[in-house]
ZAMARGU-4260 file (C-alpha; in steps of 0.2 Angstrom, whole numbers, plus 5000, padded with zeros to 4 digits):
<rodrens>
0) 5164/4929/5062 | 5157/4922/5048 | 5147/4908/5056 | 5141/4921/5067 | 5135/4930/5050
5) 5128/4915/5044 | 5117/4912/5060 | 5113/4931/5059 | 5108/4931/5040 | 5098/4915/5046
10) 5090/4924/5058 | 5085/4940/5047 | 5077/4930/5032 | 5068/4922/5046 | 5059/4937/5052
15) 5054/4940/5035 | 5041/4926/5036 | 5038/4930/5055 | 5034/4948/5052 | 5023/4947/5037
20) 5012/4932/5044 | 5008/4927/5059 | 4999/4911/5058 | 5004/4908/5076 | 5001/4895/5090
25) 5005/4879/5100 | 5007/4862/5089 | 5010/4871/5070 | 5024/4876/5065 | 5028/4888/5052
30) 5045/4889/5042 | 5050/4898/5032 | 5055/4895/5017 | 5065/4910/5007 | 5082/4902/5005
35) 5089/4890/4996 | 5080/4893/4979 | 5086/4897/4961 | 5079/4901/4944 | 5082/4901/4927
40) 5070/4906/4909 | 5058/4891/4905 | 5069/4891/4888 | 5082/4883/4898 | 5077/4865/4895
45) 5093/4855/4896 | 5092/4844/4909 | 5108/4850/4919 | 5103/4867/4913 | 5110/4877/4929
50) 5100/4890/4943 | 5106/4905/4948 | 5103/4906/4968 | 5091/4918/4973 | 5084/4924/4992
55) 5066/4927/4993 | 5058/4937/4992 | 5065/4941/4972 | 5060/4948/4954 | 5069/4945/4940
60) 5066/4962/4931 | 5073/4975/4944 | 5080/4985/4928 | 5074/4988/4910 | 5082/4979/4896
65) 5096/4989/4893 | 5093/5004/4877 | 5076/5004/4882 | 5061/5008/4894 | 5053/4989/4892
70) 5057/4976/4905 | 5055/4956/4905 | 5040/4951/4905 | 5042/4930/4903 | 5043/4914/4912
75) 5054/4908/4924 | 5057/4893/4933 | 5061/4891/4952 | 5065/4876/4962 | 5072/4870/4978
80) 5074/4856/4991 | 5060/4855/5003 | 5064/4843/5015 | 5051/4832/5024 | 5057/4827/5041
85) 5050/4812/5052 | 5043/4824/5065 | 5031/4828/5050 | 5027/4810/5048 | 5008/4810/5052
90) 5007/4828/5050 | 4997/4839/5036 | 5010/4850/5026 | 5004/4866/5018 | 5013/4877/5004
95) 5009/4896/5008 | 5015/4908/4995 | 5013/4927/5000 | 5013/4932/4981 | 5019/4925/4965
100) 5018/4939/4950 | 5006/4935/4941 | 5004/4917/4937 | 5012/4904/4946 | 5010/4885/4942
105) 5017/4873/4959 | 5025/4855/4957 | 5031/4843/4969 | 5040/4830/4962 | 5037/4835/4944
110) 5018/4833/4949 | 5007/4849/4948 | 4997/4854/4964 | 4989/4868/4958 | 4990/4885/4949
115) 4986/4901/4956 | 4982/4917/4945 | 4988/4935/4952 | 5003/4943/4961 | 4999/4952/4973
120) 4987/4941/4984 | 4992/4926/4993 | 4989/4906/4990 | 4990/4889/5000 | 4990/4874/4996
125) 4991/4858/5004 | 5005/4846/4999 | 5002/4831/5013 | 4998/4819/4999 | 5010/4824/4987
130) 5026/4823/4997 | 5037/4809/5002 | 5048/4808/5015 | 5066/4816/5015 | 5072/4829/5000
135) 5058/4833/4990 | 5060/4845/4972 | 5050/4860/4973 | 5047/4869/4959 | 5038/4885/4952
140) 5035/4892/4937 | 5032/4910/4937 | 5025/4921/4925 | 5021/4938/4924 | 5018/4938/4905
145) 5003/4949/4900 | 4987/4940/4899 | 4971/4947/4899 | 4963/4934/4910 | 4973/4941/4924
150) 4970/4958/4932 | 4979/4971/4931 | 4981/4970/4912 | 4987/4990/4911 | 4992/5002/4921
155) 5004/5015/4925 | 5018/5004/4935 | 5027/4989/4930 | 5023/4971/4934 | 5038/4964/4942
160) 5041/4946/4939 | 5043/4931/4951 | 5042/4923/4970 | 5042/4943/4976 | 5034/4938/4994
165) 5041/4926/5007 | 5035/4906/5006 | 5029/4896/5020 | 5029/4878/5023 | 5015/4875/5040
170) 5014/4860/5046 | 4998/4855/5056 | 4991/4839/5065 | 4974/4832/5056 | 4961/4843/5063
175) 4967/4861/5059 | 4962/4879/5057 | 4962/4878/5037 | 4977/4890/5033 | 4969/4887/5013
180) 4953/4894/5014 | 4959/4909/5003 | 4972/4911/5010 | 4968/4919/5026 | 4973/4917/5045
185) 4956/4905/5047 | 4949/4916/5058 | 4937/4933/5054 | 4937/4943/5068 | 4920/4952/5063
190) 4916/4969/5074 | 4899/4974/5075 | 4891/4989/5089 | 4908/4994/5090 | 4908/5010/5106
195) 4917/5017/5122 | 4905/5006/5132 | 4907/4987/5124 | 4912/4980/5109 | 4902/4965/5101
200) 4914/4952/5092 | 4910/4937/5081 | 4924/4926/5079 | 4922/4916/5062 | 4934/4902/5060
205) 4935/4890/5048 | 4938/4872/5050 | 4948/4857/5042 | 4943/4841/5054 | 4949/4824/5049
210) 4953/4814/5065 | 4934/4810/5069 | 4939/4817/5086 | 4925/4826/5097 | 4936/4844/5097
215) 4931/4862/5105 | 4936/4878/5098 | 4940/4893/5111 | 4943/4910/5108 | 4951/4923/5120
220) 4955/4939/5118 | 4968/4947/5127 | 4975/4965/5131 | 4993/4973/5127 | 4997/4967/5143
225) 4992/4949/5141 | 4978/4949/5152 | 4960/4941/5146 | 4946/4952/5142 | 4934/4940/5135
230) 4934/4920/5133 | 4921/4907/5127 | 4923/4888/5121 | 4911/4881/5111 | 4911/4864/5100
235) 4921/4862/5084 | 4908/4856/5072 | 4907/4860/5053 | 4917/4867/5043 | 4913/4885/5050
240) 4912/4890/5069 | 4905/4906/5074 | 4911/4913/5093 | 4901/4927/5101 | 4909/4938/5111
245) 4908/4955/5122 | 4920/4965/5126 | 4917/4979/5139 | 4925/4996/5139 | 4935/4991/5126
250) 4953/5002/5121 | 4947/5009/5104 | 4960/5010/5091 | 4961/5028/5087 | 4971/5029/5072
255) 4989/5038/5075 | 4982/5045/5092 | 4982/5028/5100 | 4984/5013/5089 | 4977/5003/5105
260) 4980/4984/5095 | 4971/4967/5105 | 4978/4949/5103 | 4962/4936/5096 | 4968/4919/5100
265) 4959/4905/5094 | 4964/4887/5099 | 4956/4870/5092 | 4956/4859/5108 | 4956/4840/5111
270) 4951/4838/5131 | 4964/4850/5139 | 4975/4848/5122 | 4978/4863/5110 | 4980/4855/5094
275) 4979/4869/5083 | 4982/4889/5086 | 4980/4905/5076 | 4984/4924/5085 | 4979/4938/5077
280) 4980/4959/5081 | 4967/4968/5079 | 4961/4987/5084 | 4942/4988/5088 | 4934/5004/5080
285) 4919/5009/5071 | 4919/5023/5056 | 4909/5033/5043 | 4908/5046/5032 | 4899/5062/5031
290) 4894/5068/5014 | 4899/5087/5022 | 4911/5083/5035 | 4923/5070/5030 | 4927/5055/5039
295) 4923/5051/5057 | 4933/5037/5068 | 4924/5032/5084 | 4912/5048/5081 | 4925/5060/5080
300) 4931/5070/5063 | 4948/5064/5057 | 4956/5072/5042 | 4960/5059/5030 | 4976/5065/5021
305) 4991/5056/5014 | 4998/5046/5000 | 4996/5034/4986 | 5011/5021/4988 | 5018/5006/4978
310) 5025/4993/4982 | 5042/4998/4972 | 5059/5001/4979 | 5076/5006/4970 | 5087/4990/4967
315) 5071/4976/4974 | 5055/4982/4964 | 5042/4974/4972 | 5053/4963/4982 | 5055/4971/4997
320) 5062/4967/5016 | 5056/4972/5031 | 5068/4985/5032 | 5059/4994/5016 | 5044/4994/5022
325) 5048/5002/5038 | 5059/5017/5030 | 5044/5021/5020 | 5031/5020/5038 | 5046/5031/5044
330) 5044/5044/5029 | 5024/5043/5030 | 5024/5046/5049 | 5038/5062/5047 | 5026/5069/5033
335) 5010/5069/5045 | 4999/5058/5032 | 4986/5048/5043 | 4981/5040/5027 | 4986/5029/5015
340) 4980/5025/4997 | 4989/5006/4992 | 4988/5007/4976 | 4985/4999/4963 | 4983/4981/4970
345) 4986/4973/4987 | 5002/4977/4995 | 5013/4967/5003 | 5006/4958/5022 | 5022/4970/5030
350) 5012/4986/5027 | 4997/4985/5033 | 5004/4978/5048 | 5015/4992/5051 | 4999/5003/5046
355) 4987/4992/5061 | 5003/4996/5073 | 5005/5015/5069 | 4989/5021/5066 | 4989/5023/5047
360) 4971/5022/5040 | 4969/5013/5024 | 4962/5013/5007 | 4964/4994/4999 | 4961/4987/4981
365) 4961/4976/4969 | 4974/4976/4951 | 4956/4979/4944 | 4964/4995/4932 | 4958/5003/4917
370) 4966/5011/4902 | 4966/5027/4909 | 4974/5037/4897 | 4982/5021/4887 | 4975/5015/4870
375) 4967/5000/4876 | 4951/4993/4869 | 4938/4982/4878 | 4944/4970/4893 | 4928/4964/4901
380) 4922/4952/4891 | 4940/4945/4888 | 4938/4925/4894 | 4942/4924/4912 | 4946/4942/4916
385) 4928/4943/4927 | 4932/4926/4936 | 4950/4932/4941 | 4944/4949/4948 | 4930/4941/4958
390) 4944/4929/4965 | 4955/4944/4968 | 4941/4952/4979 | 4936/4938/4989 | 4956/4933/4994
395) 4958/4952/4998 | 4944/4955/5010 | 4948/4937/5019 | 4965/4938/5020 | 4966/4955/5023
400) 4951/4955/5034 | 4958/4956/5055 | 4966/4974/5052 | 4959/4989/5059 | 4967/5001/5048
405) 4957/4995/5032 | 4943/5006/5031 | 4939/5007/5013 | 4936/4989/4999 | 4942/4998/4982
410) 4934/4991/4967 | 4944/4998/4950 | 4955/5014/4944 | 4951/5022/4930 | 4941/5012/4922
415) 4931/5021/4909 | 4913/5023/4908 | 4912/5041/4898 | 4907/5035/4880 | 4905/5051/4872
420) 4924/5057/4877 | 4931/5041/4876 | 4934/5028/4865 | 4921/5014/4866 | 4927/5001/4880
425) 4915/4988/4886 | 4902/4996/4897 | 4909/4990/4916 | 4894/4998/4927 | 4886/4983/4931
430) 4903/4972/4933 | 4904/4986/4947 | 4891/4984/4956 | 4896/4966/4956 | 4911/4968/4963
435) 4904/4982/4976 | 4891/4966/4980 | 4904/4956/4984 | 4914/4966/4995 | 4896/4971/5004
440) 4892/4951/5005 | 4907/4948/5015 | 4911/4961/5025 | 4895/4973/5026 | 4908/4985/5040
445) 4919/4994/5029 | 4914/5004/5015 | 4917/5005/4996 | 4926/5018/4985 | 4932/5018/4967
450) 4947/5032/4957 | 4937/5036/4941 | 4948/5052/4931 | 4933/5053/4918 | 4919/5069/4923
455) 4902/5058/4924 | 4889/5054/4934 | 4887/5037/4928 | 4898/5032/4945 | 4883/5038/4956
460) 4877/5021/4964 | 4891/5011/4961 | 4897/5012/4980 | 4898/5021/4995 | 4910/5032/4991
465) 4917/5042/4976 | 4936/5049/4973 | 4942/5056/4958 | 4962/5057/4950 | 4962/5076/4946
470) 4977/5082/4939 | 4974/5102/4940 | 4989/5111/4936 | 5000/5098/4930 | 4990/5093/4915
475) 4978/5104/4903 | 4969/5110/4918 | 4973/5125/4929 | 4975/5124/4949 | 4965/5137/4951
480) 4948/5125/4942 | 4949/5112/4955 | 4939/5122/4969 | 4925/5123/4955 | 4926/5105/4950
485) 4926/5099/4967 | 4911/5110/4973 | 4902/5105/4957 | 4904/5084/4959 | 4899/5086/4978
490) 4882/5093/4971 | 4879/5082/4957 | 4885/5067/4969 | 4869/5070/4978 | 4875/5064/4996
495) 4888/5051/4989 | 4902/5059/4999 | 4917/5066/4987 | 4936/5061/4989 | 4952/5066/4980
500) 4963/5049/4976 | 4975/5058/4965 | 4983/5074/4963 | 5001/5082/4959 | 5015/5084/4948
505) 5032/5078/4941 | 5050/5083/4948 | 5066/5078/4948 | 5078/5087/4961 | 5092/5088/4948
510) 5079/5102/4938 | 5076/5120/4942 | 5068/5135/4936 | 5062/5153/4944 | 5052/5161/4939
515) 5042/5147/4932 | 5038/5146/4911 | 5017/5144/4913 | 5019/5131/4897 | 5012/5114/4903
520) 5028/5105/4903 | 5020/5089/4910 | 5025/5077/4894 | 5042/5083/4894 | 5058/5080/4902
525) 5059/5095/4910 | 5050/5094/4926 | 5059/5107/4939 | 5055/5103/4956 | 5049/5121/4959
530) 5034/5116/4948 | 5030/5102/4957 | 5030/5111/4975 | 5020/5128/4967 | 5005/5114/4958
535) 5006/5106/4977 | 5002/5123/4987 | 4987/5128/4976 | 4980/5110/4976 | 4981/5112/4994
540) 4972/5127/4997 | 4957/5121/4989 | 4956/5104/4998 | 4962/5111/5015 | 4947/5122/5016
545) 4934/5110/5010 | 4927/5099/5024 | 4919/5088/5013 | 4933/5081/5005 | 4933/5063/5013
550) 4952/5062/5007 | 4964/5070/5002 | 4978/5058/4993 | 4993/5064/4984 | 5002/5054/4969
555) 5014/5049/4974 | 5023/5046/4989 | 5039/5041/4981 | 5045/5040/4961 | 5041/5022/4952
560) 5045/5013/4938 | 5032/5014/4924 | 5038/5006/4906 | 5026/5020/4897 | 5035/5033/4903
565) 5045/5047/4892 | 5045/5060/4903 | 5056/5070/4915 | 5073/5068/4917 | 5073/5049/4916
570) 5063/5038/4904 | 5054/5024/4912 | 5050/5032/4927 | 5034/5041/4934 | 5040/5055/4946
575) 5026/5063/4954 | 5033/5055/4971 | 5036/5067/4985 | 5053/5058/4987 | 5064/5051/4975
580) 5066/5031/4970 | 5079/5026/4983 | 5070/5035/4997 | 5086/5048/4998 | 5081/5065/4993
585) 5063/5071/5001 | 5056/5086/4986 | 5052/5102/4992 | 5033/5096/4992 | 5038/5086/5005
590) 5043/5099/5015 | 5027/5108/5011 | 5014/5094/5016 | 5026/5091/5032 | 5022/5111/5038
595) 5005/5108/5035 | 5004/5090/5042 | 5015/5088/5055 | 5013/5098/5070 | 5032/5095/5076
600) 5040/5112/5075 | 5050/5116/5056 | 5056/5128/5044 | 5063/5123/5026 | 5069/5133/5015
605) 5063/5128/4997 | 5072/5127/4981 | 5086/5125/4991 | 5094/5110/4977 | 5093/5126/4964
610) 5111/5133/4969 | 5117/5139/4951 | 5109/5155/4946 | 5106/5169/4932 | 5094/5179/4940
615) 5100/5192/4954 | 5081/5196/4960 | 5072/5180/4964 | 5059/5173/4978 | 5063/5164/4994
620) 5049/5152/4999 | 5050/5146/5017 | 5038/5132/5023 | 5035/5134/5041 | 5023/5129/5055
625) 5030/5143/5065 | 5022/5161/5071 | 5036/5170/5061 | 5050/5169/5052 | 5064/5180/5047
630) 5077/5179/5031 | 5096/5183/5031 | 5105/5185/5017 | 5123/5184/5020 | 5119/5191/5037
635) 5111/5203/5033 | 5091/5205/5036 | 5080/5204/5024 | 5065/5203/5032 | 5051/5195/5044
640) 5036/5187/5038 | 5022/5179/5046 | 5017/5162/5036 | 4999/5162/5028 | 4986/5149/5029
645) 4993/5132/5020 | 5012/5135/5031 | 5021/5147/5017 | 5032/5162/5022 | 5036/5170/5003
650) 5048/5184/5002 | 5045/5190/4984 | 5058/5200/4973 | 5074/5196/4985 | 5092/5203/4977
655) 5104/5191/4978 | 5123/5195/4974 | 5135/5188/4962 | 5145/5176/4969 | 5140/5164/4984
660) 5123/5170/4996 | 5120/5161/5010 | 5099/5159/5012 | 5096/5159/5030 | 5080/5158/5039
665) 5074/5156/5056 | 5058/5157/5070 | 5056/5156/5088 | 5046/5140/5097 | 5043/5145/5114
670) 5062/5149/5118 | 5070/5137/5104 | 5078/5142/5089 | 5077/5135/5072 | 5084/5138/5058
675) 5089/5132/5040 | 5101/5138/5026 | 5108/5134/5010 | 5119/5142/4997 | 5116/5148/4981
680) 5128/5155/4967 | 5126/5170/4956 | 5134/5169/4939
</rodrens>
């Protein structure tokens, strides 16, 4: 049994690496490289000094110090074995981290290799020359101290510390498709002229060739099935080889209707000799946005609704498995989001992935975030911070590039520009339009956005797109404003189409109150769930009847760690998610977004967690995408109600009596029953 674990946990921590990257073919070989590791602080400088074992993917600073809300930001020192074999005599050997937070220095045998600046993007480096053979030592030193020459240096989530994405070793023979350049597969599979009737394709790869050796690249793309739909050789020469290709009648990938996914292969050839190989999914489609009808994929309307998301998950952080990942698709796909915001950097290679094979459209960006509303002074002109976002945008769009469900290239949250309101930051418009060039230069298909919170037009021009973080009835402003706000930004946007990137409130599940005090209670620690679901439902009846809206993304899907936190029942904790931390308890808004979302038939009772009362007259809200639904109070009927427009059914001044009530609802689909109860006390 337990060899039989052993093999199994083997086999798991293998998949990891398989899962997040797949740099494919015939004559590499990629292993992965996530056990056998341990760490301990830089301070530990005896020579003996011992290593707690660790599995990768890991952060050392899952929890806050204990007695307060600040957590360790520092340096630690990994290491390990790495073994060089004889089969990899001759070879080229490559290090491939998927993300080392936020600085991470490399050494092979005590000798540096390099030193790569930001977490949440991905490095290589080749090792070839700094290996021997046999057991190598390993080593990194990770850091994800604050430094303001690398982005994000604030922001409203916590940095978590160490190697928190898998590790790769590939092995190649001398002519190779670079798995350095950035980062990325090698290979850009550019989409251009994109329709029903044919699909143009470029296939840019890019080359390492040391042999001398007169090689061919070929490129084929082939169908879920296997077959080839389009093939063409050409010569390897350069360091950069561009493949035309047609496909006709191509399967369109059509978001969460038909995530239809093709298979580019490309193979560096010697003769009849494949020598090097990358395979890479991708979903052909073509998009854009109307400045009065939203967002159109493959020229017809799709309503862009969803979340924000972190990666941050109770008891890992940011390191999470596979297994975390996929709970949280689950969650998104139950809801009835078709759109995701990754915020507030680039997240890990699992979920857009998942997001490619289920049909999730994307908003991506860089850790490019402002003070918002933290005391921070100037940042721009900081040595290096310019230098490390361009970096930061150009490993994003090429190693981010193959997936379909990218859309939208973010350049920065709230960063502010608003001098009159504001304290005086350095002015960042022109470092905007920079990074909005670049983005452009290298990938002119997708189009750029931004999530400003500050009310000016001094955004206008600095991309495609705009989206604003609008808090209406959570913080100073009322719900019933954003309507008027909303209207009021489309007109002074002057055809820049509008978006929502933020909206929503705080709850913990554990807090109740009805009828709700209209005091703003968003700074304090009490933050009843039925507030969170009532600032939810007005929000959503002004952005489900506006059209124009290109999206419309909540914060947040699911509670995180922030270390500036002192609010709501926890300190250190930001919990506008729709589900709590551990992914166990989905909020009453949750419930709501699914009526409204979802068009699997459902009836939820709210406040349902609010089972000790005062009050004997209270409300019943029902979320419902039924026709009708019809209330039972121990029994007896209480009424039937037809939902209105945004999936509410709301029986108003109910009697409930002392003792226990049992809150029973149900409706009709077709000839199926539903129904749904919980219990609520009187005292």
């Amino acid at each position: 049994m337990k060899r039989l674990l052993t093999i199994l946990s083997t086999f798991l921590l293998s998949t990891i690496c398989l899962m997040a990257l797949d740099l494919g073919g015939q004559n590499r070989q990629d292993i992965c490289l996530n056990e056998g590791w341990g760490y301990h602080s830089i301070f530990e400088v005896a020579k003996k000094a011992p290593f707690e074992p660790v599995t990768l993917p890991h952060t050392w600073n899952v929890r806050f110090i204990p007695g307060t809300v600040r957590y360790d930001r520092a340096m630690n020192v990994y290491n390990r074995t790495l073994t060089i074999t004889p089969e990899m005599q001759g070879k080229r050997l490559f290090l491939y981290f998927e993300g080392v937070n936020s600085v991470a220095s490399v050494f092979i045998n005590r000798h540096i290799v390099g030193e790569h600046k930001g977490g949440y993007l991905a490095f290589c480096y080749e090792i070839t020359d700094f290996v021997k053979p046999g057991d190598n030592l390993l080593e990194v030193w990770a850091s994800n101290a604050f430094r303001t020459d690398v982005l994000p240096i604030s922001g409203d989530f916590n940095v978590y510390g160490g190697i928190h994405r898998p590790c790769h070793l590939i092995v190649t023979e001398q002519d190779c498709i670079r798995p350095d350049f950035y980062a990325s597969p090698g290979v850009l599979i550019r989409q251009k002229n994109v329709s029903a009737e044919q699909a143009d394709l470029d296939i840019e790869t890019f080359l390492s060739l040391k042999s001398g050796k007169q090689c061919r690249l070929k490129a084929e793309v082939k169908d879920k099935a296997g077959n080839i739909v389009g093939s063409s050789t050409v010569a390897a020469q350069g360091d950069v080889v561009h493949i035309p290709l047609t496909i006709p009648n191509p399967h369109l990938w059509q978001a969460k209707q038909d995530p239809y996914l093709y298979t580019v292969e490309v193979s560096l050839m010697d003769g009849n000799k494949v020598i090097d190989q990358v395979r890479q999914p991708t979903g052909l489609r073509s998009f854009y946005v109307d400045p009065d009808q939203g967002f159109f994929l493959n020229g017809k309307h799709l309503d862009l609704v969803g979340f924000n998301r972190h990666d941050d998950f109770d008891g890992r952080g940011s390191a999470l498995l596979p297994e975390h990942y996929q709970q949280d698709m689950e969650l998104i796909l139950e809801s009835g989001a078709t759109f995701m915001r990754l915020a507030h950097y680039p997240h890990n290679e699992e979920m857009y992935r998942l997001s490619d094979e289920n049909g999730i459209v994307l908003w991506t960006e860089i850790p490019f975030c402002g003070p918002g509303g933290m005391a921070y002074t100037g940042f721009l002109d900081t040595p290096g911070f310019k230098e490390n976002a361009r970096q930061c945008a150009h490993e994003l769009v090429y190693q981010k590039f193959n997936h379909p469900s990218i859309c939208f290239w973010a350049i920065f949250n709230e960063v502010l520009v608003d001098k009159d309101n504001f304290i005086g930051y350095d002015d960042p418009t022109e470092f905007f339009k920079e990074i909005n060039a670049i983005y452009k230069g290298l990938d002119p298909s997708r189009l750029t956005t931004f999530a400003t919170c500050v009310d000016t037009k001094l955004y206008i021009g600095i991309a495609d797109l705009l989206a604003w973080n609008k808090y209406f009835g959570w913080y100073s402003d009322a719900v019933g404003q954003a309507d008027k706000f909303f209207d009021n930004a489309k007109e002074e946007a002057a055809g820049t189409p509008v978006g929502v990137s933020e909206y929503g409130a705080g709850a913990s599940p554990n807090q109740h109150s009805w009828p709700l005090d209209n005091a703003n209670k968003a700074d304090g620690h009490f933050h009843p769930e039925e507030a969170q679901a009532v600032c939810h439902e007005g929000n959503w009846a002004c952005f489900s009847t506006r059209p124009y809206l290109w999206c419309k993304t909540i914060w947040h899907f699911a509670d995180i760690q922030s270390y500036q936190r002192k609010e709501g029942e926890k300190d250190g904790f930001n919990d506008k998610g729709l589900i709590t931390y551990d992914r166990k308890i989905k909020k009453d808004a949750f419930w709501f977004y699914k009526a409204n979302w979802n068009p699997e038939p459902m009836i939820y009772i709210a406040s349902r967690r609010f089972t000790d009362r005062t009050e004997a007259q209270t409300d019943v809200r029902v979320y419902t995408n039924l026709k009708q639904v019809t209330l039972f109070i121990n029994g007896k009927k209480i009424g039937t109600m037809k939902p209105d427009n945004i999936r509410r059914a709301l029986f108003n001044g109910v009697t409930i009596q002392p003792g226990q009530n049992v809150i029973r609802v149900e409706g009709k689909n077709g000839k199926q029953l539903l129904s749904d109860q919980c219990i609520w006390n009187l005292n």
